[in-house]
N, C-alpha and C positions, 0 to 999 in steps of 0.2 A: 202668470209672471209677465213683465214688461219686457222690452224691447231696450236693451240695451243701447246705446250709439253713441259715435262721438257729434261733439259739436259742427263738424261740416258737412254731417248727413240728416242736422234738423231742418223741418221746414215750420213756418209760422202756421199757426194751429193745431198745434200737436202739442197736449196736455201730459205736467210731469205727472209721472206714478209714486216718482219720490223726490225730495227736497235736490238741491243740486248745493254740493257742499265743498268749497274748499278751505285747507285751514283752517277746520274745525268750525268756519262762518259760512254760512246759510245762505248762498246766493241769489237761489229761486225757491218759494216754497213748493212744496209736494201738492198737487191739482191744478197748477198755474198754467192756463193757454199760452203758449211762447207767441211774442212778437218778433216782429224784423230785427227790431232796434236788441232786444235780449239776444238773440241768435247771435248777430254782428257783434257783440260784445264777448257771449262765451268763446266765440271763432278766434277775436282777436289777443283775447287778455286770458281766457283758461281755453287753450286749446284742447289740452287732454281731459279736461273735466270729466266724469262719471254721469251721461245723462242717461235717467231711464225713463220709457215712455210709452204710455199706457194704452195698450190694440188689442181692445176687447174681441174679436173676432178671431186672434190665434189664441189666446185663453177659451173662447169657447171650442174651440176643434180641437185642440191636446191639451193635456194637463203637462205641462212643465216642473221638470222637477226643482222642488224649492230650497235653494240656497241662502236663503235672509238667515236663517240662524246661525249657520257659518260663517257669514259676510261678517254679523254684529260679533260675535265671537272675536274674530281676527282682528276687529276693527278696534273693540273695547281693549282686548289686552296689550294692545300697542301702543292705549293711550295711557293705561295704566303705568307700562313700564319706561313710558318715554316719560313722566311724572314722576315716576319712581328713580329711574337712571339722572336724570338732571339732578333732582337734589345730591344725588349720591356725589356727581361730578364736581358740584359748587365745591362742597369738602376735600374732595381727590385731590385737587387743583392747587392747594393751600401743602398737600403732606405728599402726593404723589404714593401714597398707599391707601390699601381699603383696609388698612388695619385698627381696630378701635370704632369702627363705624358705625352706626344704626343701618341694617338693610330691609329694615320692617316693611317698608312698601316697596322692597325687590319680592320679600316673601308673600304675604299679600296679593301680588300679581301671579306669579307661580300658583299660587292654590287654586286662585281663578280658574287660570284655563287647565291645569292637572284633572280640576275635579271636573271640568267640563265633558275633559276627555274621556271621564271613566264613565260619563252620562251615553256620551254621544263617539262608541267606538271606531264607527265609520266615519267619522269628519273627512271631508274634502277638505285640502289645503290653497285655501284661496289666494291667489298674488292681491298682494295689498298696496293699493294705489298710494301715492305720495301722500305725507299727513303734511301739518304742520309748516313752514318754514323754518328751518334751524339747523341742528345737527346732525348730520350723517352719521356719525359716531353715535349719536343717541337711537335715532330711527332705527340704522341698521341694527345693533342687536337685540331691537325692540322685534323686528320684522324676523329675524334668526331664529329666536326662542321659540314663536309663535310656530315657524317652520319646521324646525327641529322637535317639538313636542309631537307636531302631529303627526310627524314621518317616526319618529322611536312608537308611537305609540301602536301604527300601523304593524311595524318591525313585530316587537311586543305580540301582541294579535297572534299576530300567523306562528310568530315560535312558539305562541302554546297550543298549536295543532298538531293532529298525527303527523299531516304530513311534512314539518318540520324532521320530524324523525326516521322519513322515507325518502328522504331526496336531496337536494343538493345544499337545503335550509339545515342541514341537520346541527350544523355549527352554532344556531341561533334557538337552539331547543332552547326548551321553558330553566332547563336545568344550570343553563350558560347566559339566556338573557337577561343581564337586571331588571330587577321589578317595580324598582321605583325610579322615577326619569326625574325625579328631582335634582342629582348632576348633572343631566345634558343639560337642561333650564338654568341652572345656577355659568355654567360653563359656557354657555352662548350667550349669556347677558356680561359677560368680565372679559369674554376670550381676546377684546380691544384696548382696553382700558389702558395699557403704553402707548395708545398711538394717542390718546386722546391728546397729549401736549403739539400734536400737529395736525393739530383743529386747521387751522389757517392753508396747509397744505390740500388739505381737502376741499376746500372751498375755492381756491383755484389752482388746478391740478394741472400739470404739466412735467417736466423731466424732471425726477430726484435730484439732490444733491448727492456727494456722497456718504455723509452724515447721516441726511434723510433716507435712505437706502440700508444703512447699518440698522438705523432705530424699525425699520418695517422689518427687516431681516429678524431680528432679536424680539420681535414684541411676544411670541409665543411664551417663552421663556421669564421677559419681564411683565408680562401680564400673570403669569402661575407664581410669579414672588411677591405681586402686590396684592393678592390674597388675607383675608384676615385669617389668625392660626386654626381657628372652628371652623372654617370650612373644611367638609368633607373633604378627605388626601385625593380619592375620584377627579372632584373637580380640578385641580391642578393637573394632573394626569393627561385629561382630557384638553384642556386648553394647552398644554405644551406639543399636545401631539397634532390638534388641528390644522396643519397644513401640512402632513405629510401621505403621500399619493401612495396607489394602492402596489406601484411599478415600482416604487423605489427612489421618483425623482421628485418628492417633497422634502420640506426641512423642518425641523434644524436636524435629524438623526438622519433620514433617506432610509426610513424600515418601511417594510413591505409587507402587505396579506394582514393577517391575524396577529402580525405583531404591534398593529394600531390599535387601540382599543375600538372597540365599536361604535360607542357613543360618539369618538374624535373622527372613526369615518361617516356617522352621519352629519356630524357638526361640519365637515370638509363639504359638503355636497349643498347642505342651505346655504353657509356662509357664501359660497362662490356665487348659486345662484341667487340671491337677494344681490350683491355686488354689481354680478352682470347686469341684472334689468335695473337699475337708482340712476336712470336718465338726470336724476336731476343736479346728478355731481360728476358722473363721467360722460366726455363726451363721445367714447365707443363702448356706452351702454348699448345693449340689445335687446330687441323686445324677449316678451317670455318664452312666446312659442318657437323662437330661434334657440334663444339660451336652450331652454327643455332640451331640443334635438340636438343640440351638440355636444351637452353634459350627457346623455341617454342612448344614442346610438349613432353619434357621431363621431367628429374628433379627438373628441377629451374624454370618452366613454372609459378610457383604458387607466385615467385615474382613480377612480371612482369602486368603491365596495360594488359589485355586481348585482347583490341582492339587493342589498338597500337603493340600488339604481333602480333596478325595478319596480319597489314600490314607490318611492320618489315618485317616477315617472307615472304612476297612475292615482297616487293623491294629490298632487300638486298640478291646480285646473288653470292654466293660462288664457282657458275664452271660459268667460261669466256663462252664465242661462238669462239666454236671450238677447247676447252676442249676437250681432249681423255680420257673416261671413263671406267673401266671393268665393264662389268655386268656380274650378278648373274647368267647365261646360258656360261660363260666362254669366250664370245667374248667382242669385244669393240665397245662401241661406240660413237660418236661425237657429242657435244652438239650443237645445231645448233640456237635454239630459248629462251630462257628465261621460267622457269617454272611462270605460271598468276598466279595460285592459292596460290600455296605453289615453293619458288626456291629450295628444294631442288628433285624437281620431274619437270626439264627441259623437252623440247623436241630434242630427238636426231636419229641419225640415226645410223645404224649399218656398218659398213665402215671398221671393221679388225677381224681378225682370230683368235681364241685360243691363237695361238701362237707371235700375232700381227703383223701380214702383211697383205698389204694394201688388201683387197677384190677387184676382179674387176668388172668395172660398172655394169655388168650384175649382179652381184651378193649381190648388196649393196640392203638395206632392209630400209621401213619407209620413211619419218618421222613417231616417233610415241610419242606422249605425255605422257609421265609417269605416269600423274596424273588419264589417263583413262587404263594402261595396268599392271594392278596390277601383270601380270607376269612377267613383266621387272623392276629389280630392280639394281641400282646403287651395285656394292661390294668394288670398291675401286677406290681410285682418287690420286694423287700425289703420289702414293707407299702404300699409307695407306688401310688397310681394312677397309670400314665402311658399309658391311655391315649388322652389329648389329643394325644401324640405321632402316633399310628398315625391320626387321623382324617384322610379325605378332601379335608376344607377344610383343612387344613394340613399335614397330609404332604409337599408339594411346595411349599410355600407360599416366596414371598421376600418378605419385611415388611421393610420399611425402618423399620428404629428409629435414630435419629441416635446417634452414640457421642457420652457426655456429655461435656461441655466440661471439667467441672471435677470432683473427686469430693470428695468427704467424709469418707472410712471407706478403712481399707486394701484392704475387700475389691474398692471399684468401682475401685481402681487398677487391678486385677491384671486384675478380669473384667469384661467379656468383652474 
């Protein structure tokens, strides 16, 4: 597998393993030696660009575990239903209901990745990088569905194990779990569709009005009316209740526990995390592996279904395979395998210097699994320091922060 990186840690001569792609247009092809003049351009114009890059020497000393089928997966149904979602829009836009509609290429995209899932049970839930230019409203419940299927599906899984029926899962046995996830999928691609008429607000975000603030408040509600009558009564269900917290301080009812349906508490947990990380519309986005820890065992943990945080927390991978990471000991190193337990504690190898150059074979260290080497700890990943995350006094920490009463800004609707 290649070597992941961003654009300010390529150097000229270093050949792509895959095309370099944004907006669906083809930047660099896949085998190209990078020059000066290409580097200075991705640096300047696609800073966060996806480059991967080809270092035959750690593919010969570990096999890395291969994430390309998941990647295309993620990647293809996003494009499917952000295809699907626009047309659906063009129409909405004219009647302001999905009533009388054609959703043939909503369904269509659903079978896709459904039937994926019952291929490929263990899927990793990969964070999926910005597509397209356009719609947040489109993207996001493109990027939702994709999220939300994998984590019901994971849920799913485990409730039809024994020990569902031995332990604190017993709520989610095979007996109580639904078996077809066709309404979470149906209910994470609509659960927006009221906001859609404040397209314009999202695209430059700043303080509500107080109109705009009523229309976020109510979209639960008016998004399960704008429903055509054949959709399954589930899917309404589910989208009126996705924002309400597991404490009691969500809306529009503030029910608690197991009076949410399931499917609305996993819908509450992608929805928030796809929200937090869309840099590309809020300006206190957060990268993923911060989001992760503070929906999972940090401050906001205490909205969140429990169970379903758990597995969240260990299908949903914030560093690729072959991610370059610093650690906390000052060197770098490579993530190779997917963290089982918890993803933000991967396994990786140690593969560069302080100063980050490349280590030679003889010198390269591990694999070693995070979740057993409590002295290797992650300190920063795409330039970011995080690690605040990995420290001892809050590693484990439960902070009680109140969820706000009232918000302001579209982004504290959404998160946490």
């Amino acid at each position: 597998m290649p070597l992941y990186l961003q654009p300010n840690e390529l150097e000229a001569g270093m050949r792509l393993a895959k095309p370099v792609i944004c907006d669906r247009r083809v930047l660099l092809p896949a085998g190209r030696v990078l020059n000066p003049v290409e580097i200075d351009n991705l640096r300047k114009r696609y800073p966060r660009a996806n480059v991967y890059i080809l270092d035959p020497v750690l593919d010969e000393w570990i096999p890395f575990q291969d994430d390309t089928q998941d990647s295309t997966v993620a990647l293809a149904a996003r494009e499917k239903l952000v295809d699907a979602l626009s047309g659906v829009r063009e129409k909405f836009a004219s009647r302001m209901s999905l009533r009388g509609m054609s959703l043939r290429g909503v369904h269509e995209a659903l079978t896709y990745i459904t039937q994926y899932l019952q291929q490929h049970p263990a899927a990793a839930a990969m964070v999926i990088p910005p597509g397209k230019e356009g719609s947040y409203l489109i993207e996001h419940p493109a990027n939702v569905f994709y999220l939300s299927l994998v984590v019901g599906n994971a849920v799913r899984g485990l409730a039809q194990h024994d020990l569902a029926r031995r332990s604190s899962l017993r709520s989610y046995s095979r007996a109580r779990f639904p078996v077809n996830l066709t309404p979470l999928g149906l209910a994470a691609l609509f659960m927006d569709v009221a906001l859609w008429p404040l397209e314009e607000v999202f695209e430059h975000p700043g303080p509500l009005s107080a109109e705009e603030r009523q229309t976020v408040a109510g979209h639960p509600a008016a998004s399960a009316a704008a429903l055509p009558p054949d959709t399954p009564e589930a899917v309404g269900e589910i989208i009126l209740r996705h924002h309400e917290n597991m404490d009691g301080t969500g809306y529009p009812y503030g029910l608690t526990g197991e009076a949410i349906p399931l499917f609305a508490r996993i819908l509450r947990i992608t929805d928030a995390f796809d929200a937090a990380t869309s840099r590309r519309v809020f300006r206190e986005a957060k990268s993923a592996p911060r989001a992760l820890w503070e929906m999972t065992i940090g401050p906001y943990a205490q909205f969140y279904d429990p169970v379903v945080l758990k597995i969240f927390g260990s299908v949903v991978q914030p560093f690729p395979i072959g991610a370059k990471v610093r650690l906390a000991c000052g060197r770098y190193g490579v993530v190779v395998r997917f963290g089982e337990r918890y993803s933000l504690l991967p396994e990786i190898i140690i593969a560069f210097d302080e100063d980050g150059r490349r280590l030679p074979r003889n010198k390269l260290e591990g694999p070693y699994k995070l979740d057993r080497r409590t002295d290797l700890r992650i300190a920063a990943y795409e330039g970011e320091d995080i690690s605040d995350l990995y420290n001892s006094g809050t590693w484990y920490s439960n902070i009680e922060m109140p969820y706000p009463a009232s918000f302001e800004t579209l982004f504290e609707s959404l998160y946490p």
